[in-house]
N, C-alpha and C positions, 0 to 999 in steps of 0.2 A: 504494500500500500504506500501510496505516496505521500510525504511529511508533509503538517499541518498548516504550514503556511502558502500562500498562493503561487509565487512565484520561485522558480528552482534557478538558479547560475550554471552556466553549462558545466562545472565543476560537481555538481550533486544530482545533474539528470544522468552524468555520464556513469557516475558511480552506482545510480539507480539502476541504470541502463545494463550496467556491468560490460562498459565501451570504454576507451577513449576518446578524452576531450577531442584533440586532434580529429577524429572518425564525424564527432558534430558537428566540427568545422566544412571537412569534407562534405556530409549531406547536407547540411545549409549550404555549399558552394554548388552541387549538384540540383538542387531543387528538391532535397527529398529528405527525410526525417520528419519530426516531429514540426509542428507551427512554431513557430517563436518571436520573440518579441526585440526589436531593436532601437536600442536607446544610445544615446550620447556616450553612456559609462561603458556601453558596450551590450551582451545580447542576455538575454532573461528567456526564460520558456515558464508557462501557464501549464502545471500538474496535470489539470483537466486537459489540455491538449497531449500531452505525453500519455496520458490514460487512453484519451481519444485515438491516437495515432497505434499503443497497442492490440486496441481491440479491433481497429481497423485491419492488424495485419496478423492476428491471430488466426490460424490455420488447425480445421477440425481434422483429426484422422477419420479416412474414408469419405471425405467430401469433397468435388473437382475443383481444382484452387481459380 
């Protein structure tokens, strides 16, 4: 489950993730990972969207992807 505050630093999605930061840099360069949010200080991502993006790519066994 994802920690109780709103917003994650790509430092604690990655570690959520069990990725490297580096690898979030890459899909925010590629157009793909989770939503995120880009600010002045630098980039933020929305729980709910990291939530949203896993269930989006959650794969049932025995069902055609």
């Amino acid at each position: 489950m994802a920690p109780a505050k709103p917003l994650g630093t790509p430092e604690e999605v990655a570690s959520y993730l069990r990725k490297h930061v580096r690898t979030l840099a890459n899909w925010r360069c590629q157009g793909a990972g989770p939503n995120y949010i880009k600010t002045e200080g630098g980039v933020l991502y929305r729980w709910s969207d990291v939530e949203a993006w896993l269930k989006a790519n959650t794969i049932q066994p025995g069902k055609a992807a």
